[in-house]
C-alpha positions in Angstrom: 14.2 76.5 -7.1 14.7 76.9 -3.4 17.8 78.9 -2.0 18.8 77.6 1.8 21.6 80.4 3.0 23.6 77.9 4.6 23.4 75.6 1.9 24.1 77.7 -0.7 27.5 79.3 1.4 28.8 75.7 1.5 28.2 75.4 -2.7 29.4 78.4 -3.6 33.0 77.9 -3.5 32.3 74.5 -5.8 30.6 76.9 -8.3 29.2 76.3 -11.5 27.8 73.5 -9.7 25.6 71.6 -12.3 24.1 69.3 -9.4 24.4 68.1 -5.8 22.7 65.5 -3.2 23.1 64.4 0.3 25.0 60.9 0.9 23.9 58.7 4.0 25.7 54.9 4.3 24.4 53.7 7.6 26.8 51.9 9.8 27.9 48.3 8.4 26.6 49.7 5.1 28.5 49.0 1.6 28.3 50.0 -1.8 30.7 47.1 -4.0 33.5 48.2 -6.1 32.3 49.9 -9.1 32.6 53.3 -11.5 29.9 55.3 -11.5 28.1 56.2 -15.4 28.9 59.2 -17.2 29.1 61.7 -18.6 31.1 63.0 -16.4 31.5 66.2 -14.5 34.2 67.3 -11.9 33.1 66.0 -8.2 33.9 66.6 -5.4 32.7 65.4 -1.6 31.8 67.1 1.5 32.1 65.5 4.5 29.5 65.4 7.5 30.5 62.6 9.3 34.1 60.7 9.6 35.2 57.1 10.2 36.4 54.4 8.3 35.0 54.8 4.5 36.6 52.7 2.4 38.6 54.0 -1.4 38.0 57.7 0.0 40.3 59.4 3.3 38.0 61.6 4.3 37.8 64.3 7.3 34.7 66.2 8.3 34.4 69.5 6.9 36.6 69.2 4.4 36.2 68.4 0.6 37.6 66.1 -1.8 37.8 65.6 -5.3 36.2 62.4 -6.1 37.6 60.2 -8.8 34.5 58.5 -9.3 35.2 57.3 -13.3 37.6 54.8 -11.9 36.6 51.9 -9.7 36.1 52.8 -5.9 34.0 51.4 -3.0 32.8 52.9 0.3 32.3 51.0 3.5 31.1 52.3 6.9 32.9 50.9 9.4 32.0 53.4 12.4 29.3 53.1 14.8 27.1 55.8 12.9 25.9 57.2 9.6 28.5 58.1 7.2 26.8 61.2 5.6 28.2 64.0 2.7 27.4 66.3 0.5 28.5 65.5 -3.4 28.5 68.1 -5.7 29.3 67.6 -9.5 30.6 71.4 -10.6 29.6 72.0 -14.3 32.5 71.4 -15.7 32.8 68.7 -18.1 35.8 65.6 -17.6 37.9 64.6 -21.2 37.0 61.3 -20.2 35.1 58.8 -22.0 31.2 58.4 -20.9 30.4 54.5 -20.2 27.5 52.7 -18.1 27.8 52.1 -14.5 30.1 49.0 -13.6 30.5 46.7 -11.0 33.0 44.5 -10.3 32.3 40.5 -9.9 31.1 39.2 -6.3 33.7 37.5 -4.9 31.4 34.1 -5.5 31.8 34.9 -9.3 28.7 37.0 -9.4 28.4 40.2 -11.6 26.3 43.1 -11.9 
């Protein structure tokens, strides 16, 4: 285990936090529409970096719960990275684990 100060000031108000990784989307990047497997813990999202992000409003430095058992996409429509920090708090969801899911490609394609 490794304990960065800063790092840990920005979990601690998210605490129990059961996991958490950095997000990067580079600019033009896309992730389809999909929901993400379970189980499924609380989330929430940290923003770095703001712009257009598709299913998400996001502003940087401030967090948001992230529904991320229903369907949701992001898109980076500003000229750089789209970066965040997502932390799943230990704290289980009443909600039904499945696989991950994607919606069809528009050309009829699935995942």
């Amino acid at each position: 285990r490794v304990e960065i100060p800063a790092l840990a000031a920005l979990l601690a108000p998210f605490a129990p936090v059961r996991s958490a990784w950095m997000s990067r989307l580079a600019p033009g990047g896309y992730i389809r529409e999909h929901i993400d497997a379970g189980p499924y813990y609380e989330r929430w999202q940290l923003p770095f970096t703001t712009g257009t992000y598709g299913t998400f409003t996001q502003q940087a430095g401030v967090p948001f719960p992230v529904r991320h058992y229903e369907w949701h996409h992001v898109t980076n429509d500003g000229p750089g990275h789209r970066v965040s920090l997502v932390i799943d708090r230990d704290m289980p969801l009443a909600v039904p684990s499945g696989p991950l899911r994607f919606k069809e490609h528009p050309d009829g394609q699935g995942a």
